[in-house]
C-alpha positions as CSV (number, residue, x, y, z in Angstrom):
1,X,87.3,114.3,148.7
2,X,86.4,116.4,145.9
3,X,85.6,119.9,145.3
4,X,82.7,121.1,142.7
5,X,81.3,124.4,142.0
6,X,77.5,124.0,140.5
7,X,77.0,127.2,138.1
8,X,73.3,127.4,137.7
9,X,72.1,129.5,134.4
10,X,68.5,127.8,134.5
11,X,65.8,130.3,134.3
12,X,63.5,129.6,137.0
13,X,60.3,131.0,135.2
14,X,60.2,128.1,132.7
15,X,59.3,124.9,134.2
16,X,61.5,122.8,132.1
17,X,64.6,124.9,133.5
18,X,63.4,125.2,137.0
19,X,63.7,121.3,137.4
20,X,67.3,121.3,135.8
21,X,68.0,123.9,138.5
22,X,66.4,122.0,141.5
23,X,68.3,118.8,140.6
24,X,71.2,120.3,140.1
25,X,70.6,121.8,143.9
26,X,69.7,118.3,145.4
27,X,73.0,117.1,143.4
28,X,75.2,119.7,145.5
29,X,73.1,118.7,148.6
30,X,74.1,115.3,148.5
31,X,77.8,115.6,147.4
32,X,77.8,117.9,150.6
33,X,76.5,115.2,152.9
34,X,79.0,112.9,151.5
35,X,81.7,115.3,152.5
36,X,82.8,117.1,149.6
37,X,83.9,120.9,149.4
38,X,80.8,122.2,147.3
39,X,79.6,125.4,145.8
40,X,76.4,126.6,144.5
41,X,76.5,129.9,142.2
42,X,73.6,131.6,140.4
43,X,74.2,133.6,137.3
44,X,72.8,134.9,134.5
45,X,68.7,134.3,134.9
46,X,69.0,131.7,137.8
47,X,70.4,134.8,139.4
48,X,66.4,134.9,140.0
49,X,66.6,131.9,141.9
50,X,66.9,133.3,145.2
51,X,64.2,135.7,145.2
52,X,62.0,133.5,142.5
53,X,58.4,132.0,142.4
54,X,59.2,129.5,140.2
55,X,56.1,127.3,138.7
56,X,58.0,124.4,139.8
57,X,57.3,124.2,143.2
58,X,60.0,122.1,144.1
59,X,62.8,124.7,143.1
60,X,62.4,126.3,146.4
61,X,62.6,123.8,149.0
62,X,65.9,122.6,146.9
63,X,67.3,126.3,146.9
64,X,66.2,126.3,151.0
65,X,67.9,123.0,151.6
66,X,71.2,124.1,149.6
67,X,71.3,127.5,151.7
68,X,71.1,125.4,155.1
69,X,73.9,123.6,154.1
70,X,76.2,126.7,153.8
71,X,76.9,126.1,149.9
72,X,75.5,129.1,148.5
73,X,78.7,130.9,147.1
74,X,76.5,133.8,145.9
75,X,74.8,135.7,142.4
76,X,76.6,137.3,139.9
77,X,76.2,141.0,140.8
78,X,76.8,141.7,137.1
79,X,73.7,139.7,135.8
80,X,71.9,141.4,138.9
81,X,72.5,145.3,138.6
82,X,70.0,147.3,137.4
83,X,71.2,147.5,133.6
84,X,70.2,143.9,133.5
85,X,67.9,142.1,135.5
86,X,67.2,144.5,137.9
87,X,67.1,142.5,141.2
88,X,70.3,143.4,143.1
89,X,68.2,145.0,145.9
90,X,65.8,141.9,146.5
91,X,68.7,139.8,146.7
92,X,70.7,141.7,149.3
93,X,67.8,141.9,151.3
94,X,67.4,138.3,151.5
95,X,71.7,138.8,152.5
96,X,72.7,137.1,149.4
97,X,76.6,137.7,148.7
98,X,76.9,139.1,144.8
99,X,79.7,138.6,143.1
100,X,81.3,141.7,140.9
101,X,79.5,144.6,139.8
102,X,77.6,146.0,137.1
103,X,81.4,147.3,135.6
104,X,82.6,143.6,136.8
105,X,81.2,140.1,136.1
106,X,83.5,137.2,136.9
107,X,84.1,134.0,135.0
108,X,84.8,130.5,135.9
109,X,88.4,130.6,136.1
110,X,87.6,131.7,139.9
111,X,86.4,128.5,140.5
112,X,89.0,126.6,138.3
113,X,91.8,128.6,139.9
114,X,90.6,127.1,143.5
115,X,90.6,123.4,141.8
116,X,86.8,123.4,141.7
117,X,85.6,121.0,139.4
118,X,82.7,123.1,137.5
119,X,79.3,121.7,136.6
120,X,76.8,124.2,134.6
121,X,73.5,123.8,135.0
């Protein structure tokens, strides 16, 4: 089986990105149930994703569905300190795992390193 890491930029405020992100959610879903090692991480602004009201209402069930299945590696703490977007509280409320720091923010090459085929989104 393989093993994929979805990296998932998409800005969840504009409707054109929003689908991009929920498809590419569905697309870890399903290589999931077909019983591949898969990974969902949210950086720059789909580091909203979590916490977002998106106008596509169909981001959320996707994001709900991928969270059931356990593939939701985490946000980029960087892209979600208060220097940038701001949001670091509302995601650890909702117990969302962020990944580096406002001095730290991690590259692909953690993924790569694992053998994680990457997919950006």
């Amino acid at each position: 089986m393989g093993k994929y890491a979805f990296v998932i930029l998409s800005n969840p405020e504009d409707l054109s990105e929003a689908i991009k992100a929920a498809h590419a959610l569905h697309y870890a879903v399903q290589l999931k149930h077909k019983g591949h090692d898969v990974l969902v991480y949210f950086d720059g602004l789909g580091s909203k994703i979590p916490i977002s009201d998106s106008p596509y209402k169909g981001l959320r069930p996707a994001y709900e569905a991928a969270y059931r299945e356990g593939i939701i590696y985490g946000v980029c703490g960087y892209c979600a300190s208060p220097p940038h977007l701001n949001i670091r509280d509302k995601l650890t409320a909702f117990r969302i795992r962020l990944i580096g720091d406002e001095e730290h923010h991690e590259d692909i090459s953690m993924f790569v390193d694992q053998g994680y085929q990457v997919f950006i989104f």
